[in-house]
C-alpha positions as CSV (number, residue, x, y, z in Angstrom):
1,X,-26.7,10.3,-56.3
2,X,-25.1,12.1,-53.2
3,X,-24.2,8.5,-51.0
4,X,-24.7,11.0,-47.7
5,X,-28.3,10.8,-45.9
6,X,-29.1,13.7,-44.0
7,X,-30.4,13.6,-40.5
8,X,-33.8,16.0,-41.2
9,X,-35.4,18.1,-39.5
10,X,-35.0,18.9,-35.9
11,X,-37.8,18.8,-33.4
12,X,-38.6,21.9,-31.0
13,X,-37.7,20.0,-28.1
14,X,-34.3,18.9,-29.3
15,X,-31.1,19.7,-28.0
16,X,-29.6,21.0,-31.3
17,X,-31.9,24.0,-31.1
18,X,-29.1,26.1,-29.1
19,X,-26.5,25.1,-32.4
20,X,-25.5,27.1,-34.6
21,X,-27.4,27.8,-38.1
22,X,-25.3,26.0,-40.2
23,X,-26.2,23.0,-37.8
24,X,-29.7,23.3,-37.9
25,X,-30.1,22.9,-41.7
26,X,-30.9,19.9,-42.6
27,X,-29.2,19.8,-45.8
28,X,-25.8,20.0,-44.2
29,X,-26.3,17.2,-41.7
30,X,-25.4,14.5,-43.3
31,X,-23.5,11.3,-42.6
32,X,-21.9,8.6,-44.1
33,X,-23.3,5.1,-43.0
34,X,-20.9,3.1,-44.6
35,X,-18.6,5.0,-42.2
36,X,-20.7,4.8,-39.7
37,X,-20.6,0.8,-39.6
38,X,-17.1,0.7,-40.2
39,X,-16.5,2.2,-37.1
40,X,-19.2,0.2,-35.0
41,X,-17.3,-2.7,-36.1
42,X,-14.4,-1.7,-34.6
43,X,-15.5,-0.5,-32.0
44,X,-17.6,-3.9,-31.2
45,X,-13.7,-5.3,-31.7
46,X,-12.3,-3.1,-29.3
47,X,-15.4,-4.0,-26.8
48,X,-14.2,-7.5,-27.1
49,X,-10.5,-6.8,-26.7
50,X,-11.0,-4.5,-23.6
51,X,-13.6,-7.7,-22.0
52,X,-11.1,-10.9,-22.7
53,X,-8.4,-8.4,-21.2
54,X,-10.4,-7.1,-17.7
55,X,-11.0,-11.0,-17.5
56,X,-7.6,-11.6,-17.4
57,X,-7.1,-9.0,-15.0
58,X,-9.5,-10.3,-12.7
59,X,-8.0,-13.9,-13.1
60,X,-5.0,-12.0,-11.6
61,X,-6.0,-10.4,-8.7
62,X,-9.9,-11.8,-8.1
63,X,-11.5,-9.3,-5.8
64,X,-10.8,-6.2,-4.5
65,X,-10.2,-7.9,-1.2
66,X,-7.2,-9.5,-2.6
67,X,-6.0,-6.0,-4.0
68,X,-6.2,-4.7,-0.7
69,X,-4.6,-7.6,0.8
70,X,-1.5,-7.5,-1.7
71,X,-1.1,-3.8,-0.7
72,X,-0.8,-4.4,2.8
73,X,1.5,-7.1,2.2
74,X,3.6,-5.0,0.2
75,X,3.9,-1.7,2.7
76,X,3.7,-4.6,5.8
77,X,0.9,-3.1,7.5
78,X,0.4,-6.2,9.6
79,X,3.0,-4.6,12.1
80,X,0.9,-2.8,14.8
81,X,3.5,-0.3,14.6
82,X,3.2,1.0,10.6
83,X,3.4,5.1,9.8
84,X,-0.2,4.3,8.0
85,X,-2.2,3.3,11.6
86,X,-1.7,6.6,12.3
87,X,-3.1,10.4,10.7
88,X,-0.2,12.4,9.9
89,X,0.0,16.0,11.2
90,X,-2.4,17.4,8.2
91,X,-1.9,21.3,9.1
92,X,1.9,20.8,8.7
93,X,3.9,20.6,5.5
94,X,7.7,20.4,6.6
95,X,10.3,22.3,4.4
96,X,13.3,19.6,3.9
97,X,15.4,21.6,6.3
98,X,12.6,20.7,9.1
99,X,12.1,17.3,7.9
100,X,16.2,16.6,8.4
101,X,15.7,18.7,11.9
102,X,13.3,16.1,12.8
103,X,15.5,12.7,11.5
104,X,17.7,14.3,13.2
105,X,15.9,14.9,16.9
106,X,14.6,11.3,16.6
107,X,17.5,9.4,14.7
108,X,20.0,10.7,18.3
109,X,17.3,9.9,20.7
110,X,17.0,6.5,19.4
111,X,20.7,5.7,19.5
112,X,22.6,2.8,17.6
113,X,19.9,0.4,17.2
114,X,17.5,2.9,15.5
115,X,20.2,4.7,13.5
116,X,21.1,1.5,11.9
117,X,17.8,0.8,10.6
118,X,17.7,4.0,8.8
119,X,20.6,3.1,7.5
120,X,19.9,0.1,6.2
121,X,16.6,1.5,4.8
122,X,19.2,3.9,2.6
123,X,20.9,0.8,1.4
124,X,20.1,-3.0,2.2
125,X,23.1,-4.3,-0.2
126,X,25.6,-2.4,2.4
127,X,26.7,-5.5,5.2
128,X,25.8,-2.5,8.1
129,X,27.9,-3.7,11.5
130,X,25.2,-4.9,14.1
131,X,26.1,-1.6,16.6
132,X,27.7,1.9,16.5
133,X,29.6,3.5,19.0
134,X,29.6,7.0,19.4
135,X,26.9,7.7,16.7
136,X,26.5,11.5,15.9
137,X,23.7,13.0,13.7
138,X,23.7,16.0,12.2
139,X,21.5,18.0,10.4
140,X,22.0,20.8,7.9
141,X,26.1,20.5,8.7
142,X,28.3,23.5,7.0
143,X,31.0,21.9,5.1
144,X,33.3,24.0,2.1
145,X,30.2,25.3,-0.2
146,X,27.2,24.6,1.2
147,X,25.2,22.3,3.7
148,X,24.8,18.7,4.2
149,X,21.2,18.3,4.7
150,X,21.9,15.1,7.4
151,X,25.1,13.3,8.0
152,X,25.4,9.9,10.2
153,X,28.6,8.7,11.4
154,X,29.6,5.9,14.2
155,X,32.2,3.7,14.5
156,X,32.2,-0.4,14.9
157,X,35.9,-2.3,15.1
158,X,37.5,1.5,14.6
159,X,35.8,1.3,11.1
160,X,33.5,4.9,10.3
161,X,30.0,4.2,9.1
162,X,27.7,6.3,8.1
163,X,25.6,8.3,5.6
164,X,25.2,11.4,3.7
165,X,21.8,12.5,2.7
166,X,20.3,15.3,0.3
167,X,16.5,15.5,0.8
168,X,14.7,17.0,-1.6
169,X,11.1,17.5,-2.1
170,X,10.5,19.1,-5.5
171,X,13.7,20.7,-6.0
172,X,16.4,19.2,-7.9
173,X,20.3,19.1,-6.7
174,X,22.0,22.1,-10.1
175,X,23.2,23.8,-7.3
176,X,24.3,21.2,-4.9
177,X,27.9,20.8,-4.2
178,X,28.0,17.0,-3.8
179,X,31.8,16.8,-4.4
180,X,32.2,19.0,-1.0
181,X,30.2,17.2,0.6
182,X,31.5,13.5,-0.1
183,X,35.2,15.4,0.6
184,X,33.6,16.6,4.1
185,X,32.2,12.7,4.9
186,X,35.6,11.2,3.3
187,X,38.0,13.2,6.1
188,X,35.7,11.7,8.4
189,X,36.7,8.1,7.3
190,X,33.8,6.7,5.6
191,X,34.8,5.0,2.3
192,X,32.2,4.7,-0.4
193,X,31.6,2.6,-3.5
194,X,33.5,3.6,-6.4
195,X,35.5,1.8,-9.2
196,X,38.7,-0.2,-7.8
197,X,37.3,-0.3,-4.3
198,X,35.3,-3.4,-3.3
199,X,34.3,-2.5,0.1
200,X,32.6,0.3,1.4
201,X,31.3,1.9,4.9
202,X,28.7,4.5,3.8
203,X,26.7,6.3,1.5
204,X,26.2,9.3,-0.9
205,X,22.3,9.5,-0.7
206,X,19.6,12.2,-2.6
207,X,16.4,11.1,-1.0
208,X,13.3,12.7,-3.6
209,X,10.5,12.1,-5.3
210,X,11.4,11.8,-8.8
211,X,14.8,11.0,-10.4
212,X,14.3,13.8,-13.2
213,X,16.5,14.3,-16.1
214,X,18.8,17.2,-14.0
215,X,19.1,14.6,-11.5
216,X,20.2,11.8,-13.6
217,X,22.5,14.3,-15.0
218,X,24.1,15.4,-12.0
219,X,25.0,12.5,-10.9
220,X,26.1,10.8,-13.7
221,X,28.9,13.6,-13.4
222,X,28.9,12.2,-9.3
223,X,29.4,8.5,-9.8
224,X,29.4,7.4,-6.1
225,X,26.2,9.1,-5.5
226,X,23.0,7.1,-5.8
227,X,19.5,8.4,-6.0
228,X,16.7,7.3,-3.8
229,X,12.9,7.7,-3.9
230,X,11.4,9.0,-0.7
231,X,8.4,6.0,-0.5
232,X,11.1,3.3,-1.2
233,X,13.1,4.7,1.3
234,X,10.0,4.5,4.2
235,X,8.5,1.8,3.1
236,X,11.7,0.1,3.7
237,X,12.5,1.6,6.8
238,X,9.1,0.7,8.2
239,X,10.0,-2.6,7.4
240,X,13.1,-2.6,9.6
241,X,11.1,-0.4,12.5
242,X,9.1,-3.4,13.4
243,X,12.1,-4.6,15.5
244,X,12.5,-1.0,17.8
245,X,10.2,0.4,20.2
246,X,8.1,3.0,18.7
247,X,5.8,6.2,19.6
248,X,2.9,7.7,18.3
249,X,5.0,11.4,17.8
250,X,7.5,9.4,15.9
251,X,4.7,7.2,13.5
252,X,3.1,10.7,13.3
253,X,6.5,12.1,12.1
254,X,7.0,9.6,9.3
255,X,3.6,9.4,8.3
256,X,3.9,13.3,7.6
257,X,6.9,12.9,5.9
258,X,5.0,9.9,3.7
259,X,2.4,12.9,2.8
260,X,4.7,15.3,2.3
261,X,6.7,12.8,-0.8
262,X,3.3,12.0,-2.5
């Protein structure tokens, strides 16, 4: 005796009407209920799983109220201040040569106090001097191949800080010359991290959005060179901005820039 039922005969007002022939016989419709409640029990177990597990969940973060509150915390939207209180610029999507122009504009107008937060915001582990004198910033800066995208140098005690930063925004670093471009930082007299040395004055930054497998392999080849993502990079810096006076053009700016990185 054939163990398969078959399904009989379909009804004018069913949907398998628009099937093909072979479907609308009845005689090769069939099914197998032994299957059939195998797989209702497992999926009543998998029901189960997936209910004890959203309970869990929910004993974690109870309401969506304390989601959004955890979020907040996290990006410190409490200071009146914060990139997200404002609409970024929604016509505009900057190239990273206009993005460093802008860092740029803003980072000189902004002097010592404000240049130091972005560069703390590259790297919090550095102990960054509490002022800069003479603080230059540069954007797209020729050097022996190539262009710096943004370079950041002051002094404090006679001692050269600063930065060097590749931005990128869906475009890896293959042809990147970031030997010349440490050399170029190095003859200004910042000193970076690298084996032997224990202290250090700057940084070798690629600001993008993901650290892909070129990346990675680039810089394996570029020790001192460190990769950052562009949200952990603002979210930072937005962190030490609650200190400095702000401006709606600047918010605007970097909120842009936080739109532009997603």
């Amino acid at each position: 005796m054939n163990k398969h039922r078959t399904l009989g005969a379909i009804g004018a007002d069913s949907p398998l009407t628009c099937c093909p022939p072979s479907l609308r016989d009845p005689a090769l419709r069939y099914y197998d209920e032994k299957a059939v409640l195998r797989w209702a029990f497992r999926l009543e177990g998998a029901a189960k799983r997936a209910m004890r597990h959203r309970a869990e969940l929910e004993d974690l973060v109870p309401s969506h109220a304390g989601q959004r509150a955890a979020i907040e915390r996290f990006h410190g939207l409490g200071a009146p201040a914060h990139c997200f209180h404002v609409e970024p610029i929604r016509w505009f999507r900057p190239t990273e040569p206009q993005v460093t122009f802008g860092l740029q504009r803003f980072l000189a107008k902004g002097g010592s106090e404000l240049t130091l937060s972005f560069l703390r915001a590259l790297d919090p582990t550095l102990s960054w001097p509490e002022h800069l004198d003479g603080v230059t910033v540069e954007a797209e800066v020729p050097c022996k191949r190539g262009r710096i995208d943004l370079l950041i140098s002051g002094k404090a005690a006679e001692v050269t800080w600063g930065a060097v930063v590749e931005a990128k925004f869906g475009h890896n670093i293959r042809q990147n010359p970031l030997p010349d471009y440490a050399q170029h930082a190095a003859k200004l007299g910042m000193q970076f991290r690298m084996p032997g040395r224990e202290t250090a004055t700057s940084v070798l930054i690629v600001l993008g959005q993901r650290n892909e497998a070129a990346t990675r392999a680039r810089l394996r080849r570029n020790r001192r060179w460190s990769f950052l993502n562009w949200h952990t990079f603002l979210r930072r810096w937005e962190s030490e901005l609650t200190r400095i006076l702000d401006d709606d053009d600047f918010r605007r700016f970097r909120r842009t820039i936080w739109e532009r990185a997603a």
